[in-house]
C-alpha positions, -999 to +999 in steps of 0.1 A: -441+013+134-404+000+127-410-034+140-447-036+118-424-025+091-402-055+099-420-082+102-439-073+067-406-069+047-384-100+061-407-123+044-401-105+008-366-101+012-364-146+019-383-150-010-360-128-031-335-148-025-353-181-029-342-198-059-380-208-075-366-227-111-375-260-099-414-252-082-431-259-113-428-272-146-427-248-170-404-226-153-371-250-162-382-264-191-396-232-210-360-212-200-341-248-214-365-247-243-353-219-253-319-218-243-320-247-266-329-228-292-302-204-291-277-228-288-287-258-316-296-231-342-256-214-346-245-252-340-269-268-373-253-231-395-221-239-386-221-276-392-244-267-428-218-245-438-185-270-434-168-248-405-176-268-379-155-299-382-170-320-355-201-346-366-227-352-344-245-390-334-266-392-362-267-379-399-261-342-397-291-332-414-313-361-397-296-342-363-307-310-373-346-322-373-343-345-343-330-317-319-349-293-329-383-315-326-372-334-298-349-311-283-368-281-284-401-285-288-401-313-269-392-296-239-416-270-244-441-296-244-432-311-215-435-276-195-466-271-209-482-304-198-467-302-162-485-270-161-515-278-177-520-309-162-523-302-121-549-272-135-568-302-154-570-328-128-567-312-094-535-326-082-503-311-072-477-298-093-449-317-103-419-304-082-385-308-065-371-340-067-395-357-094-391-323-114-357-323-113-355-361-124-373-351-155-351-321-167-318-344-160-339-370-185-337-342-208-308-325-206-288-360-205-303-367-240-288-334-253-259-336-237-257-375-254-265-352-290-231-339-291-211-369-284-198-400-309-216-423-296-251-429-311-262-457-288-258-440-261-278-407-277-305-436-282-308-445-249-309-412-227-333-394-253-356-421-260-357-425-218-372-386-215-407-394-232-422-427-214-406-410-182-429-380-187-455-397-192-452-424-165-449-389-145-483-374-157-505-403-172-519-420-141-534-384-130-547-376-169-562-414-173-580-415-135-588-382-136-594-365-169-590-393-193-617-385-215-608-350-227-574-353-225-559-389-223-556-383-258-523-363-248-509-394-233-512-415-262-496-393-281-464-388-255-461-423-264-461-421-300-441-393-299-415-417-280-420-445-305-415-420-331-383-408-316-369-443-313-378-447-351-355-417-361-328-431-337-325-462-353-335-454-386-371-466-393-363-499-371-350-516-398-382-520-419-380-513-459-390-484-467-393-464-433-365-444-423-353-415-399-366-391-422-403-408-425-403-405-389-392-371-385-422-362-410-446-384-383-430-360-357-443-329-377-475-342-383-479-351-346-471-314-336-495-303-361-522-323-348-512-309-311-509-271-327-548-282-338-557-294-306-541-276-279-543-241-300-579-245-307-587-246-268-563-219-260-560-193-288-598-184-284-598-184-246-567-161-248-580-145-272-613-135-255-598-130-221-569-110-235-588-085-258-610-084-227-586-068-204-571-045-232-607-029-235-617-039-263-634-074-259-651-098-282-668-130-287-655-159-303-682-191-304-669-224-316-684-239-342-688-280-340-682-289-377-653-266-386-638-275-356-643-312-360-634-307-397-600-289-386-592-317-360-602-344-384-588-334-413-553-329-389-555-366-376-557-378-411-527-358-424-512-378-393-529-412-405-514-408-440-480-397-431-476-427-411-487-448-435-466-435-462-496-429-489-485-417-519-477-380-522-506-367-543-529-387-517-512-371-485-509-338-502-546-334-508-552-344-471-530-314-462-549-291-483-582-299-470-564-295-437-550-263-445-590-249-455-607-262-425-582-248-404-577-215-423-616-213-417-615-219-382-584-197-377-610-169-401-642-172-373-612-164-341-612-130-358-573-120-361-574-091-371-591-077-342-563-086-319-535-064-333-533-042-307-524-067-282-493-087-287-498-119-260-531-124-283-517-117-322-486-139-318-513-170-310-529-160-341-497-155-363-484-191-349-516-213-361-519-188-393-484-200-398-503-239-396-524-231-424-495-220-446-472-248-438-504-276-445-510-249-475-470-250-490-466-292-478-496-301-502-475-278-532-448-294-522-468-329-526-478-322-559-443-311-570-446-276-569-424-258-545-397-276-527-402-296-495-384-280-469-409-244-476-437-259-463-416-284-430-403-246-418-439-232-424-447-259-400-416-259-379-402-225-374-432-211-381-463-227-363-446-250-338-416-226-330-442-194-325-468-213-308-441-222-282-430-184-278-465-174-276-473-200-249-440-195-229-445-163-227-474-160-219-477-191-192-448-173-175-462-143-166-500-156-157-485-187-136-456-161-118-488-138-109-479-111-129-498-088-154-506-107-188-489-079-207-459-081-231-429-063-226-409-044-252-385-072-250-413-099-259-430-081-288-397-076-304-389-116-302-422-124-316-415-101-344-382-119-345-391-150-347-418-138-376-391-124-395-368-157-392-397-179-400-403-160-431-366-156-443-363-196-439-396-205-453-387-188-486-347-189-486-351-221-509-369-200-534-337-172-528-314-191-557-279-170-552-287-158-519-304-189-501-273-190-479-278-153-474-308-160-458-302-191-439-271-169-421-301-139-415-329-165-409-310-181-379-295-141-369-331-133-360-344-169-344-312-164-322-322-128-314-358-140-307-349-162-281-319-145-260-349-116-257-369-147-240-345-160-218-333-119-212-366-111-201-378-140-187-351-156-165-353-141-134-391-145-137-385-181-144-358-186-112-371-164-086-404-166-068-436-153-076-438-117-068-469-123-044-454-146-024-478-180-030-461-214-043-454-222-079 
């Protein structure tokens, strides 16, 4: 009996000690994702507010946007597709050596963000997008091009993009940083539409499901085509710089087929079960930032209500959702949200709301910029809290990823 007992614990105690980060994809990019967060957010305050005296590579608030699309969300992306990817073509998952290439891509661009020299920042960051997908395109395009080489085409845009906000809209009258910061947005968006209509039903099903209380969601080809459609045009006419009434009534459409589609998912069934609401709250958070960026359009509210609807609101819960979640179903553990979690999601709720109406706030917009940024930092030291030992050490049941 001692020796049986042996031989069946020596194996657990080597794989406690066996550092996992670099096994799959989303384990070092989700935990730098959101260490990200926690460090660019204080940085952005301090420089806003004049007490930090240091200036980064680019315009200060031009920075602002590019790290936190490029630098965070990017990197979320990237974990999710070098997780996704392997389940949707069959092949291996991106590890080791090529992984590793891939976060240095990455982490050399942010590192570049914080130094005086803005060809340099060019060069590393714009490197990180083509690189991922040079990584993952040949396996999407041979394998699963039809549903999903879409995502490739849009890695590159997003790096063309990128390039356009590092060197200022190429040159070209009237493009700018700024216009392609906006293309970046409306890129997400279309990804939020695209990735969250495939995944926030399935979750949605499989996690009410396993709470005991399960329901059926059927997708519906014209309000999903219209929500999908009516996304890629917002895109379409953002790039194109259409006027602002034009692009703004784009949005709103956008913002009612998706509002409808987001309506037949049936959210409020799902409070009960936290891994499922927060999907819900991040693509209800789409339909209000499409819903405040046509206002905005037309004059009505200010501009930056309806980017942070979009930004620290869709894209930024989306990715806490997603994390989250991918880290505890691809670690092999129970798809159930500790205390820690639920409190970030309502975290990062609260901060989303704070910023979204801080411009409407008059004497206290700074107020809530300082509490806005309190509570996304506090969202996302409860992620990398909770989650970094799941993200570094090896799944619990002892298989590979």
């Amino acid at each position: 009996m001692p020796q049986t007992r042996f031989i069946t614990m020596e194996p657990e105690r080597r794989a406690v000690r066996r550092f996992a980060l670099f096994e799959y994809g989303f384990r070092p990019f989700f935990l730098f994702a959101a260490c990200y967060a926690v460090l660019a957010v204080p940085v952005w305050i301090a420089i806003w507010r004049g007490s930090l005296g240091w200036q980064p590579a680019m315009p200060a608030l031009l920075w602002h946007g590019h790290e936190m699309i490029f630098g965070f969300a990017v990197a979320a992306l990237a974990g999710f597709m070098l997780t996704a990817v392997p389940n949707w073509t069959g092949e291996a998952a991106i590890r080791g050596p090529r992984l590793i290439m891939l976060v240095a891509i990455w982490a050399a661009g942010r590192a570049a963000a914080y130094l005086p020299w803005p060809l340099l920042f060019a060069v590393l960051d714009i490197a990180f997008l083509p690189a991922l997908a040079l990584v993952l395109g040949p396996g999407i395009i041979q394998r699963n091009g039809r549903r999903n080489g879409v995502l490739v085409a849009i890695l590159l845009l997003l790096a063309a993009v990128n390039s356009a906000v590092h060197f200022d809209g190429w040159g070209f009258a009237k493009l700018s940083g700024s216009w392609a910061l906006q293309v970046a947005i409306a890129i997400f968006a279309l990804l939020i539409g695209l990735i969250g209509g495939r995944i926030v039903p399935a979750f949605t099903q499989g996690g009410m499901k396993m709470s005991g209380v399960p329901f059926a969601i059927t997708g519906h080809r014209v309000v999903d085509g219209a929500g999908m459609l009516s996304l890629a045009a917002h895109l379409l006419a953002t790039l194109l710089l259409l006027p602002a009434p034009i692009t703004g009534a784009i949005a709103l459409v956008a913002a009612a087929a998706n509002g409808i589609r987001l309506w037949r998912w049936q959210s409020w069934r799902t409070f009960s079960v936290p891994l499922v609401w927060v999907l819900h709250v991040g693509y209800a958070w789409l339909v209000v930032g499409l819903l405040l960026s046509a206002l905005a359009s037309f004059d009505i509210i200010p501009t930056a209500m309806g980017i942070h609807a979009l930004t620290a609101g869709s894209f930024s819960t989306m990715i806490l959702a997603v994390m989250s979640r991918a880290s505890l179903g691809h670690t092999g553990r129970q798809l159930v949200a500790s205390r820690e979690t639920t409190f970030a999601y309502l975290a990062l709720t609260v901060a989303a709301g704070l910023r979204v109406a801080a411009p409407l706030a008059g004497d206290f917009y700074s107020a809530l910029i300082d509490c806005a940024g309190l509570f996304w930092i506090t969202a996302f030291l409860l992620f990398v809290y909770h989650y970094l030992p799941i993200l570094i050490g090896p799944r619990p049941d002892g298989r590979p990823g």
